[in-house]
VOLUMLUM-816317 format. One record per residue: residue in three letters; x, y, z of N, C-alpha, C in turn. Coordinates in pm, whole numbers, plus 50000, padded with zeros to 5 digits. Example, Ala and Ser with C-alpha at 12.3 -4.5 7.8 and 13.67 -1.06 7.14 Angstrom:
% VOLUMLUM-816317
type n_x n_y n_z ca_x ca_y ca_z c_x c_y c_z
ala 51319 49431 50780 51230 49550 50780 51320 49670 50780
ser 51285 49775 50708 51367 49894 50714 51290 50003 50787
% end
This chain:
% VOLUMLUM-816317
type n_x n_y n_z ca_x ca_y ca_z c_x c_y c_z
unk 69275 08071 03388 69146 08042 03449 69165 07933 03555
unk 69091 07949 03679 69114 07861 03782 68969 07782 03758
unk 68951 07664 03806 68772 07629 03885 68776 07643 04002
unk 68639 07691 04038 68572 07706 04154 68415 07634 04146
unk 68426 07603 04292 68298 07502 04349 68247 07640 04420
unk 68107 07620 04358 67961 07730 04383 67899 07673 04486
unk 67878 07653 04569 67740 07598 04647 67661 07701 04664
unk 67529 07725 04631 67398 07802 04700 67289 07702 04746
unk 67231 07783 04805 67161 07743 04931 66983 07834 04886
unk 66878 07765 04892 66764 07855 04878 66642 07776 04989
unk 66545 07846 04993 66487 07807 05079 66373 07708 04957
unk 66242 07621 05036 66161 07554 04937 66068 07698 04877
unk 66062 07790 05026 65917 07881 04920 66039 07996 04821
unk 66141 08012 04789 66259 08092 04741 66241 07995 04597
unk 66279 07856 04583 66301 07710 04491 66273 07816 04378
unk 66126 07861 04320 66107 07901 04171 66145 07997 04114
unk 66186 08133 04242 66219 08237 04211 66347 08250 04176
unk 66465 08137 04245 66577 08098 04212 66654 08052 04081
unk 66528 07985 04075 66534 07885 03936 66534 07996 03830
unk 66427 08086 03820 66418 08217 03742 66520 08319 03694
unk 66564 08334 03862 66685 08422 03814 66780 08389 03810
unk 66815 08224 03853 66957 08197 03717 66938 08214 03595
unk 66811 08129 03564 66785 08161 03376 66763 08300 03314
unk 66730 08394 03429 66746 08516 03352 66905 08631 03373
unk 66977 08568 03468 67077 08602 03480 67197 08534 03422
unk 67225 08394 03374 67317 08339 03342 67237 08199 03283
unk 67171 08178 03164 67109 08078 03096 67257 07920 03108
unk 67350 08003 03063 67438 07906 03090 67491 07794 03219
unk 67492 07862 03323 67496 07849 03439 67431 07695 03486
unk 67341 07685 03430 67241 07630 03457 67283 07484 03414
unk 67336 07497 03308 67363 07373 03255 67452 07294 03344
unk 67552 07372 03406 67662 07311 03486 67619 07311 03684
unk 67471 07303 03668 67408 07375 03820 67379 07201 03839
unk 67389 07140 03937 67362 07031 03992 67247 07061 04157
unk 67132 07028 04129 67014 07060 04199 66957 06966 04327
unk 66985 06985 04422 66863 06887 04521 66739 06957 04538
unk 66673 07053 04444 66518 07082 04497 66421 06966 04472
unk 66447 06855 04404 66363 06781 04355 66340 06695 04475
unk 66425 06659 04560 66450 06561 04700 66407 06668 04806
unk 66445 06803 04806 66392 06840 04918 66526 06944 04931
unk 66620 06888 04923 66781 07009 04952 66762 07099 04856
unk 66728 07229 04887 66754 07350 04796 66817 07389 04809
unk 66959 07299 04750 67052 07412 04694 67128 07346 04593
unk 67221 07423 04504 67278 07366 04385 67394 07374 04421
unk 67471 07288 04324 67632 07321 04328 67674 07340 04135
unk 67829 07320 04198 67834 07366 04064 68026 07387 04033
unk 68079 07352 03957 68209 07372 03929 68224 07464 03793
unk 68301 07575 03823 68289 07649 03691 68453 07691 03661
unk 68487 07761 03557 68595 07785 03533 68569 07967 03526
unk 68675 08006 03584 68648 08172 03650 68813 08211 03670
unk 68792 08358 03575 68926 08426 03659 68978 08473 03785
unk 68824 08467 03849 68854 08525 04025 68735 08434 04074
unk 68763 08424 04217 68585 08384 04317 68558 08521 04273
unk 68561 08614 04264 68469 08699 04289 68396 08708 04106
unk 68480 08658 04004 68369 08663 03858 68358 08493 03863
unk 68401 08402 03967 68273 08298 03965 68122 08319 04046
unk 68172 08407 04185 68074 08435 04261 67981 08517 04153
unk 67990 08657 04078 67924 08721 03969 67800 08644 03891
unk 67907 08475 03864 67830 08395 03768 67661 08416 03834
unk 67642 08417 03950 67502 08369 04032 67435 08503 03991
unk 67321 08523 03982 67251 08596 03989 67236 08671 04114
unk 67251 08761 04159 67232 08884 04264 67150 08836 04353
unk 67025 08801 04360 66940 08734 04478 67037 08557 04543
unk 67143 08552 04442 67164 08411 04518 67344 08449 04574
unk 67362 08583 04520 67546 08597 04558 67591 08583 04678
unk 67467 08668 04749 67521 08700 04890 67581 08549 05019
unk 67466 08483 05041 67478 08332 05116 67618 08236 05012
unk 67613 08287 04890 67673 08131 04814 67809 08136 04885
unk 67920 08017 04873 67987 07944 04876 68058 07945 04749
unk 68189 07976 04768 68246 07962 04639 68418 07967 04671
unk 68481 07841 04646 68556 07792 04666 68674 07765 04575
unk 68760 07787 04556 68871 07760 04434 68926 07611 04499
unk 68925 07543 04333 68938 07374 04381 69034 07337 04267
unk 69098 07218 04312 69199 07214 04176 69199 07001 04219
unk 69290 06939 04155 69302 06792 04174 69402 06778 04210
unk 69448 06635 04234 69613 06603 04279 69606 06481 04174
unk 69733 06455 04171 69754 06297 04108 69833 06255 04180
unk 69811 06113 04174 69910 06015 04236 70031 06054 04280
unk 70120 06088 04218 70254 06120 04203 70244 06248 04323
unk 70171 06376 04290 70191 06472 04382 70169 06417 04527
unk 70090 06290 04517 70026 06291 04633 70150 06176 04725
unk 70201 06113 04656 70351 06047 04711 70450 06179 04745
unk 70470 06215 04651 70548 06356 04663 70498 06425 04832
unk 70409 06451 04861 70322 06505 04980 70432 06429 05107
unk 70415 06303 05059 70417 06219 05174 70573 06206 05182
unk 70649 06241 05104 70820 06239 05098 70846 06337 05195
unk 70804 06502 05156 70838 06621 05188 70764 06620 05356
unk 70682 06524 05412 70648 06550 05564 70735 06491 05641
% end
């Protein structure tokens, strides 16, 4: 399993219908959904653990697949990141 970073994007009059069909498409989802509709940014993000972008992209519900953002992301540590700087 890799993670991938979700970003979607909704509009303010879209905000409830969004909200809906994550919870009726992926109740889980939700828990790991980080939200700006409350400020005004409609859209969420989100880091999930997925065998492909395309069954993290899946995770979203169908009205939000198409626009999202979905990115395979991983960390560095210290060490790799000296390592980086040897090998240039």
């Amino acid at each position: 399993m890799a993670r991938y970073f979700i970003e979607s994007k909704h509009t303010d009059a879209q905000c409830l219908q969004a909200l809906d069909d994550i919870v009726a498409h992926n109740p889980k989802l939700l828990a790991d959904c980080y939200l700006g509709c409350m400020v005004g940014e409609h859209t969420g993000w989100a880091i999930v653990e997925a065998g492909s972008d395309l069954e993290a992209r899946n995770m979203l519900p169908g009205s939000l697949r198409g626009e999202a953002r979905v990115v395979s992301v991983g960390q560095f540590t210290p060490e790799q990141i000296r390592s980086f700087h040897k090998a240039a």
